[in-house]
C-alpha positions in Angstrom: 0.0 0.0 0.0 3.0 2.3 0.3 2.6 2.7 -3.2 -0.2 5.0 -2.9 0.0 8.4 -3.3 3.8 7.7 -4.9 5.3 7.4 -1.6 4.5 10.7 -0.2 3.8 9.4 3.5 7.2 7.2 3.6 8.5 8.0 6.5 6.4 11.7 7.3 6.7 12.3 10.8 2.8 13.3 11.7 1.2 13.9 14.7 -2.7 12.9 14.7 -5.3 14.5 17.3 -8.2 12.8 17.9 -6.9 9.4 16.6 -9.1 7.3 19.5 -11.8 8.2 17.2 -13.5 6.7 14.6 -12.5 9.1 11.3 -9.3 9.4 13.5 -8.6 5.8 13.4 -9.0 5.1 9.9 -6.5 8.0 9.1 -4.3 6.4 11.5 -4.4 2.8 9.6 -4.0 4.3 6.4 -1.0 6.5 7.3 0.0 3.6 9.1 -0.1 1.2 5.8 1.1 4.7 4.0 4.8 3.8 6.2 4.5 7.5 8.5 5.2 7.8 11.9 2.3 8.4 13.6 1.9 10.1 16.9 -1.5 10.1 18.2 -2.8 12.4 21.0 -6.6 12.0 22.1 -8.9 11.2 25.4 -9.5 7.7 26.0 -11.7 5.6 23.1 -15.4 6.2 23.6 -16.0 2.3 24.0 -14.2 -0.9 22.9 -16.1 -1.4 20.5 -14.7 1.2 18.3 -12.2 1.3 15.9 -9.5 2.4 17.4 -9.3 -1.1 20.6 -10.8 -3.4 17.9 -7.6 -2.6 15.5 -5.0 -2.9 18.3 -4.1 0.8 17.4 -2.3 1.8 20.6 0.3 -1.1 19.5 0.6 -0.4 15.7 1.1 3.7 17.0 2.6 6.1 19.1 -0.2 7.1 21.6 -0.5 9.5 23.9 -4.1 9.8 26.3 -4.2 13.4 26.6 -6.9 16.2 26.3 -6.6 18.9 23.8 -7.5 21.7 27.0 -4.2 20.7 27.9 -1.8 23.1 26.3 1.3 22.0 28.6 0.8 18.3 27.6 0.2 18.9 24.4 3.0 21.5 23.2 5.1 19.0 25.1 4.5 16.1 22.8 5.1 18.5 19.9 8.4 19.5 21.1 9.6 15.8 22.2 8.0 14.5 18.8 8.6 16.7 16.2 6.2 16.3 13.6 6.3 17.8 10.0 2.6 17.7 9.8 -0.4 18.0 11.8 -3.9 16.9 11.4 -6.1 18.2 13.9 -9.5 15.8 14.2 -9.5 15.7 18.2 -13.1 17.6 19.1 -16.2 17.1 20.5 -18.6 15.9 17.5 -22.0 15.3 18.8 -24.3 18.0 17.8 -27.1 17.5 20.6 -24.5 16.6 23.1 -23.6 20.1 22.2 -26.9 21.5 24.2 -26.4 19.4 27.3 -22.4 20.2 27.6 -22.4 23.3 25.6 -19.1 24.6 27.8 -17.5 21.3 27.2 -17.7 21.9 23.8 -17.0 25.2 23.6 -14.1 24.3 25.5 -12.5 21.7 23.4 -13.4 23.2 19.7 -12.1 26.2 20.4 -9.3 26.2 23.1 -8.2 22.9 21.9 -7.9 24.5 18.3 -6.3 27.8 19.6 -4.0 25.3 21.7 -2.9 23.0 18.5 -2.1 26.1 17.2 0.1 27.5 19.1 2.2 24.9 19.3 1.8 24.3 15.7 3.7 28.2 15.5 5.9 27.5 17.5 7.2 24.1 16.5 9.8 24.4 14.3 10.0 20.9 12.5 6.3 21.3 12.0 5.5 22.6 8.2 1.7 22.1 7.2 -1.4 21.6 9.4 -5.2 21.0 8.7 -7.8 21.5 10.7 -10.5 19.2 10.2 -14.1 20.8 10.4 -17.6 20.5 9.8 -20.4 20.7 7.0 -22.1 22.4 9.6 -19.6 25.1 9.9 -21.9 27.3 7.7 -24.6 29.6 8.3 -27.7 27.3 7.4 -31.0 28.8 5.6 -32.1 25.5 4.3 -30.9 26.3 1.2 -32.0 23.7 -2.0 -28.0 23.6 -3.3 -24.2 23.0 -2.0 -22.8 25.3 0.4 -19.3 26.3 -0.7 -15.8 27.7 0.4 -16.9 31.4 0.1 -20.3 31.1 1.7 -21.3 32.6 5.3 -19.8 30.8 8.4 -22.6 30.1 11.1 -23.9 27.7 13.4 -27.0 27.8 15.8 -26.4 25.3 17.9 -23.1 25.2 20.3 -21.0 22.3 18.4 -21.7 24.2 14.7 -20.8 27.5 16.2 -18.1 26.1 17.9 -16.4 24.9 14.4 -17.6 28.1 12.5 -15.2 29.8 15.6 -12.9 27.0 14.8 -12.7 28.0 11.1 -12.3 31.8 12.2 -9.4 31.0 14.0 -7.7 29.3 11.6 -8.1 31.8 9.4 -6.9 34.3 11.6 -3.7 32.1 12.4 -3.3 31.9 8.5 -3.4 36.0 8.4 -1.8 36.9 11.4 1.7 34.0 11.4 1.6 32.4 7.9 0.8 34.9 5.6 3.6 35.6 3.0 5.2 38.5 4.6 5.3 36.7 7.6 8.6 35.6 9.1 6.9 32.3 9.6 5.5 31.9 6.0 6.8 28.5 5.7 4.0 26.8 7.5 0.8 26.8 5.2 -2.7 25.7 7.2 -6.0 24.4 6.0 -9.4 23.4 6.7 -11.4 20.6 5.7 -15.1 20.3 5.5 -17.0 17.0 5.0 -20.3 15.5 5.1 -21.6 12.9 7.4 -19.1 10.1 7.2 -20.4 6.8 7.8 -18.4 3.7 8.1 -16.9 0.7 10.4 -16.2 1.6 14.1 -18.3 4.6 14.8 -20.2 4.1 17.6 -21.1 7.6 19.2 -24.2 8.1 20.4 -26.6 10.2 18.4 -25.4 9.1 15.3 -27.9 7.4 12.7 -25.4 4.6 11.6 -24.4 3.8 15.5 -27.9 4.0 17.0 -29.0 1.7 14.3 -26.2 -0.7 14.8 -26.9 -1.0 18.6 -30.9 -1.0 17.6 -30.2 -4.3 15.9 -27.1 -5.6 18.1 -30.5 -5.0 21.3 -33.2 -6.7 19.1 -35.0 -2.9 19.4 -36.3 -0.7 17.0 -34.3 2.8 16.1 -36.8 5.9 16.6 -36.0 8.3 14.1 -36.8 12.0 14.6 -36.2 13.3 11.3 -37.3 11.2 8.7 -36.9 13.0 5.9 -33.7 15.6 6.9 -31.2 15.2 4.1 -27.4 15.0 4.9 -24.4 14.3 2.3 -23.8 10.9 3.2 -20.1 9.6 2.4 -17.9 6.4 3.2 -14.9 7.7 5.7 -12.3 6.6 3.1 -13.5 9.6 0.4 -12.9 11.9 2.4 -9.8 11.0 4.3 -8.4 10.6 0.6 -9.2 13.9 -0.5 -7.5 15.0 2.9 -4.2 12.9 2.2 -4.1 14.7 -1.8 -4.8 18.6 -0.3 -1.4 17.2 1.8 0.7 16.8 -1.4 -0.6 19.5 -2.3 0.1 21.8 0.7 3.4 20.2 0.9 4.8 22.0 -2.1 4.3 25.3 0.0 1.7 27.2 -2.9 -0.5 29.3 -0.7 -3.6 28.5 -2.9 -4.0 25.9 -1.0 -4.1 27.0 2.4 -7.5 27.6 2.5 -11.0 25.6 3.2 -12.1 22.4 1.1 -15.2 20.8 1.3 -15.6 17.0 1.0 -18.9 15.4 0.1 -21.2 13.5 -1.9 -22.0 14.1 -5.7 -25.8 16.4 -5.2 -27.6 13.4 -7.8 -25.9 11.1 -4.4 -27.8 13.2 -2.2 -30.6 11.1 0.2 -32.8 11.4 3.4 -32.3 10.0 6.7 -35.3 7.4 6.2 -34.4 6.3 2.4 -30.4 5.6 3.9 -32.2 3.2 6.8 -34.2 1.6 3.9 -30.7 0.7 2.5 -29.2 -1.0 5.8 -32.6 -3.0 6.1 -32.2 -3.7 2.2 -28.6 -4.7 2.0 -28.2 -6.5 5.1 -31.9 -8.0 5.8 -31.7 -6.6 9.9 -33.3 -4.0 11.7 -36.6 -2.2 12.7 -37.7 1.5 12.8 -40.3 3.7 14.2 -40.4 7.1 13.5 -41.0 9.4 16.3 -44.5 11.1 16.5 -44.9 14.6 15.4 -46.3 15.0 19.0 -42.9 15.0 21.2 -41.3 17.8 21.4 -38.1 18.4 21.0 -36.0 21.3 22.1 -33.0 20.8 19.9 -32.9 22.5 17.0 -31.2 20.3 14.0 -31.1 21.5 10.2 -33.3 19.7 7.9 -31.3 19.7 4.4 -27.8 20.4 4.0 -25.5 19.4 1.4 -22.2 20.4 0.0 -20.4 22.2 -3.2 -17.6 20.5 -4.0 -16.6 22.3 -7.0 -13.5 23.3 -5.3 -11.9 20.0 -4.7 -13.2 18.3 -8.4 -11.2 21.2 -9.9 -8.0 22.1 -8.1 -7.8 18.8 -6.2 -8.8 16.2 -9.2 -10.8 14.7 -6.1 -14.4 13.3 -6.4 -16.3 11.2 -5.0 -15.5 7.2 -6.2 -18.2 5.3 -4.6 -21.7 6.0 -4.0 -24.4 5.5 -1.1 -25.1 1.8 -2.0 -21.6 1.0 -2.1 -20.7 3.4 1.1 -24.0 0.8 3.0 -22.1 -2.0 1.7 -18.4 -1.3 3.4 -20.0 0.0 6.6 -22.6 -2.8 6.9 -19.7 -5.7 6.1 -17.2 -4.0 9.1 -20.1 -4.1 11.6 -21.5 -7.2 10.6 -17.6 -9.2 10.3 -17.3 -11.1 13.8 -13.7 -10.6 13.7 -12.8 -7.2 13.4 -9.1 -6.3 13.5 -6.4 -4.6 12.4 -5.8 -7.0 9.1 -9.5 -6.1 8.6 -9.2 -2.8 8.3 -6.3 -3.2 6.1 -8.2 -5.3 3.8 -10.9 -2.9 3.8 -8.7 -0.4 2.6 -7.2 -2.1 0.4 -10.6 -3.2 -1.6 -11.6 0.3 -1.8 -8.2 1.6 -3.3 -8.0 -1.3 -5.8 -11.4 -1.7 -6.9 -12.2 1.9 -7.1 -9.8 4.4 -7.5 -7.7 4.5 -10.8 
């Protein structure tokens, strides 16, 4: 697999935040497989059920249990491990755990991004970092197209503020320290924007794939709020490969592309929250629903159709989308559905999805 991407990864020294998690572990495998040295710093997995125990990845990496609050801890590991890049996933991703633990999260999307940076400036083997966002970074008005790059950052409730503050500091990082009169204009910074990922190993509460996934795995039925909300749906591994090219790209130190990117669906792959359930039941022939009665009410606000413009990365990236929902179902579906998930799993996962479809 060290073929991929020409070699790029060989060797790259990177530090990962958030790599307990589950988009964090499958960038940690496939950097891994890629032949970097990964670093990982992150809080303690959510379950062991996850990604992250079931692949053995505290043996195959470097791990350090830290929180991203923790600016000492953390500018220490920079300084002792002395990455060349950064990616920055660590955060708190729940939206409606958002409203109960709104300082929490305030806390650790935006001190923990002001804290990455800093060290990020002042590290001096460290040369390109992205920040990894949010879809729901943008101001939503339940607009019928793709949000892009340029349009208004937002967020009503805390976690989508929290990453549209998230995005304002990068950019203001990018201005202030990086910016081509700046001493310090070797270092180039991103963000990255994606849909909702979906894949093997995610089991956070509040999620539609996980709380289907324990639904079945407790013989119950998943109540669904929101039947018809649209979301652009993707497999992990789309993204995280777009992520890995804006890398090369950022790499070669052209400024154009420190900057945001957005990471989604194709809009004709574009499908409600009922007609993706439909799928699961479909494909793997398991699982019951209700959906919730118009009657409860619910306090927390959550957008009804959002999707994303990804113009930006088709053209400048040569990145789009390989696979489509069916196919996404069918990778997510086989990982949680495999009765013995490991490492070699994951690998072979990987693997299938590079071969089979990418060119």
């Amino acid at each position: 697999m060290k073929k991929i991407f020409g070699g790029f990864f060989e060797d790259k020294k990177i530090l990962l935040t958030g790599h307990t998690g589950f988009i964090g572990s499958w960038l940690a495998i496939i950097l891994n497989e890629l032949g970097a040295k990964v670093i990982g710093y992150a809080l303690s997995p959510y379950n062991d059920k996850g990604n992250f125990v079931k692949a053995n990845l505290e043996a195959k990496t470097e791990s350090v249990i830290g929180d991203i609050r923790d600016y000492d801890k953390l500018n220490g590991i920079v300084k002792i491990c002395r990455p060349e890049i950064i990616f920055h996933l660590a955060a708190q991703p729940i939206v409606r755990k958002s409203y109960t633990f709104p300082k929490e999260t305030f806390e650790t999307n935006i001190i923990g991004t002001i804290n990455i940076f800093e060290a990020f400036r002042k590290s001096k083997s460290s040369k390109l970092m992205i920040n990894f966002t949010t879809d729901k970074c943008y101001e939503n008005l339940e607009l019928k197209r793709g949000y892009n790059e340029n349009d208004r950052l937002g967020g009503f409730d805390p976690y989508s503020s929290s990453k549209a503050c998230s995005e304002l500091i990068t950019a203001s990082y990018r201005k202030s320290f990086f910016n081509e009169n700046s001493v310090e204009n070797r270092k180039i910074v991103s963000t990255v924007r994606c849909g909702n990922i979906i894949g093997g190993g995610d089991w956070q509460e509040d999620r539609l794939i996980p709380d289907f996934m324990n639904a079945i795995e407790n013989n119950t039925d998943l109540i669904i709020r929101n039947p018809n909300s649209v979301r652009p749906w993707q497999y992990v591994l789309e993204p995280l490969r777009g992520f890995l090219m804006l890398t090369m790209k950022m790499w070669k130190g052209d400024n154009f592309y420190s900057s945001a990117w957005n990471f989604g669906p194709n809009q004709y792959d574009i499908y409600k929250v009922i007609e993706v359930i439909e799928k699961i039941i479909k494909y793997t022939g398991k699982g019951n629903y209700q959906i919730q009665s118009e009657n409860i009410e619910d306090d927390f606000h959550e957008t009804k159709f959002l999707i994303l413009d990804i113009t930006k990365a088709k053209k400048y990236l040569a990145w789009e989308p390989a696979i489509n929902l069916d196919d996404a179902i069918k990778f997510t579906c086989d990982w949680y559905f495999y009765e013995d998930i490991d490492y070699d799993y994951n690998v072979k996962l990987i693997n299938e999805y590079f071969k089979n479809y990418i060119t």
